[in-house]
TIGU-636099 format. One record per residue: residue number from 0; residue in three letters; chain; x, y, z of N, C-alpha, C in turn. Coordinates in steps of 0.05 Angstrom, whole numbers. Example, Ala and Ser with C-alpha at 12.3 -4.5 7.8 and 13.67 -1.06 7.14 Angstrom:
! residues 2
resi / resn / chain / n_xx / n_yy / n_zz / ca_xx / ca_yy / ca_zz / c_xx / c_yy / c_zz
0 / ALA / A / 264 / -114 / 156 / 246 / -90 / 156 / 264 / -66 / 156
1 / SER / A / 257 / -45 / 142 / 273 / -21 / 143 / 258 / 1 / 157
END
This chain:
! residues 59
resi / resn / chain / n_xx / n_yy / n_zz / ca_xx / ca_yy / ca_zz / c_xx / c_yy / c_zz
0 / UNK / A / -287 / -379 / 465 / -294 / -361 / 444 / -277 / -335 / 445
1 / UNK / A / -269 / -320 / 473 / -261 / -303 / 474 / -223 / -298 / 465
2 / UNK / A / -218 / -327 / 472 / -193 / -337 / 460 / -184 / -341 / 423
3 / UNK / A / -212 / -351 / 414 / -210 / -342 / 375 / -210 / -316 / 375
4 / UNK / A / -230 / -300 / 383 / -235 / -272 / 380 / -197 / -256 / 392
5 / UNK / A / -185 / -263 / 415 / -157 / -244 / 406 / -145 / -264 / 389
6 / UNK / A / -142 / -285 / 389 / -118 / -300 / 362 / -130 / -293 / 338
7 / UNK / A / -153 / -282 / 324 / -158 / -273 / 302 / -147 / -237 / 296
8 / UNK / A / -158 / -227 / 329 / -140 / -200 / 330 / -108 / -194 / 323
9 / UNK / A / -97 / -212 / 342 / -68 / -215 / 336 / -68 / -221 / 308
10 / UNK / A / -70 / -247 / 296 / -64 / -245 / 258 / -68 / -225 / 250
11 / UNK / A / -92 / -211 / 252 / -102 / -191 / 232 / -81 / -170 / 235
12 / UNK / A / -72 / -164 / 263 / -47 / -143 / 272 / -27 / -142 / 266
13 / UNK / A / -15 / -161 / 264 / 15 / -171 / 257 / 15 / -172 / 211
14 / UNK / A / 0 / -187 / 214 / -1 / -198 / 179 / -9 / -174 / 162
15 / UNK / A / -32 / -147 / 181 / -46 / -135 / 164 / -62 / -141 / 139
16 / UNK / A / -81 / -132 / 140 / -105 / -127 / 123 / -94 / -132 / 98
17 / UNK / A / -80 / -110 / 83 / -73 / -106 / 63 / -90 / -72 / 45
18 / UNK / A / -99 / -67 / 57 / -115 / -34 / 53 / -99 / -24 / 39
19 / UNK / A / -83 / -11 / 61 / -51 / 4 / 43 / -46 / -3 / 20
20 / UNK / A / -45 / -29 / 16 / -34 / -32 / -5 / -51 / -35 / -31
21 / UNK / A / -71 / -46 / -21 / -98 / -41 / -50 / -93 / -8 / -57
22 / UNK / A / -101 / 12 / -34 / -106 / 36 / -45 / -84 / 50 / -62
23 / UNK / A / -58 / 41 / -50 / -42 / 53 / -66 / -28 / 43 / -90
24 / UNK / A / -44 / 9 / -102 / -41 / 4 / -128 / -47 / 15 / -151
25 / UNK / A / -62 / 32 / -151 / -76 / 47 / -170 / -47 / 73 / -184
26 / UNK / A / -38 / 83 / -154 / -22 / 98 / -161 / 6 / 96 / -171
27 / UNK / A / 17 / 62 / -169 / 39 / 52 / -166 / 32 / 41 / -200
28 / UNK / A / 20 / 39 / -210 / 7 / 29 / -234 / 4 / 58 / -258
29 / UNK / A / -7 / 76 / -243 / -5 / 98 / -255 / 24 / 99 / -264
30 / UNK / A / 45 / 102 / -240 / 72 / 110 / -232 / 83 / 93 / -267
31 / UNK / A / 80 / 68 / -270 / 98 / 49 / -291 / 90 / 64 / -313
32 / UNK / A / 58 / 71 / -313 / 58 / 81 / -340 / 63 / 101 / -354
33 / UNK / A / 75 / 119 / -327 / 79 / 143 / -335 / 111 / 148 / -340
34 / UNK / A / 120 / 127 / -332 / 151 / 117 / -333 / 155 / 120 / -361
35 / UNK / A / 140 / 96 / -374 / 155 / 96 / -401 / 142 / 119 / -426
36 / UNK / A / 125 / 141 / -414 / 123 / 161 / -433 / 135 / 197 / -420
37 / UNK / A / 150 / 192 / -399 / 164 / 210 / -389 / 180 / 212 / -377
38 / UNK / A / 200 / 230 / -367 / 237 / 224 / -347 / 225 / 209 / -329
39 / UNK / A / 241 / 196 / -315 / 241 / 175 / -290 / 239 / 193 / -272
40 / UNK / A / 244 / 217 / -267 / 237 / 226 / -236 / 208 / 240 / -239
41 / UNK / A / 191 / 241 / -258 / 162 / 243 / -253 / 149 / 220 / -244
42 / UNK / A / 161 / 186 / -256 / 148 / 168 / -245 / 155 / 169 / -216
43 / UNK / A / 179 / 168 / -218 / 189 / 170 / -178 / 173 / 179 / -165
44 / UNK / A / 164 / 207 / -171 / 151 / 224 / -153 / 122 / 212 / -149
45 / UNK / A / 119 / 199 / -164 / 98 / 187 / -174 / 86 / 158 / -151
46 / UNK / A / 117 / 148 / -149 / 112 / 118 / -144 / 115 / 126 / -104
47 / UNK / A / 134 / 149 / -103 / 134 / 155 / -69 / 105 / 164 / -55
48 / UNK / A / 91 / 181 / -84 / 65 / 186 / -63 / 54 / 159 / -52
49 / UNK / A / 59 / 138 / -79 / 45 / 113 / -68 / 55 / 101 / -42
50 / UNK / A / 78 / 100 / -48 / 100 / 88 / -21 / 81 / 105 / 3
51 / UNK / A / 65 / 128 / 2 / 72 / 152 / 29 / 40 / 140 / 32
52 / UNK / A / 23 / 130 / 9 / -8 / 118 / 12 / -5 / 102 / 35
53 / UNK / A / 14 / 80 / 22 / 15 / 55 / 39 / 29 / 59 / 72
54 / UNK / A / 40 / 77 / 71 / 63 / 77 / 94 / 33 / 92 / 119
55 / UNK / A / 23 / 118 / 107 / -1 / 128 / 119 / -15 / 103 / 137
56 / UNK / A / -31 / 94 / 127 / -56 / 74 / 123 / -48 / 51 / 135
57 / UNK / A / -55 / 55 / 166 / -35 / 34 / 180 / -47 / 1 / 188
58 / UNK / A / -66 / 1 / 166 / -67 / -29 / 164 / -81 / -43 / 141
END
C-alpha cells in the first residue's frame, strides 16, 4: 500500500495537477479577446500576467 501511495506521489509530481493552468485560463482568454479590439501589447501584457499565474502556482 505504502508503495501506490509514493508511485501516485511521484505522477502527481512530475505530470502536475494542472491548477496553474485552469486558473490562469480565464486570463489567457481574456488576453485573445482583448487582442482583437485593441494594440497587441495590451493583450501581451495581458497574456504574461497569465504566463506569471501559471509559472507562480507550482502545481
Amino acid at each position: 500500500m505504502s508503495k501506490l501511495i509514493i508511485f501516485l506521489v511521484l505522477i502527481l509530481n512530475f505530470s502536475g495537477c494542472g491548477v496553474g493552468s485552469i486558473v490562469a485560463l480565464p486570463v489567457r482568454v481574456t488576453a485573445d479577446v482583448v487582442d482583437i479590439v485593441v494594440p497587441e501589447t495590451v493583450s501581451e501584457t495581458i497574456h504574461n500576467v497569465g504566463d506569471t499565474i501559471e509559472g507562480v502556482i507550482p502545481f
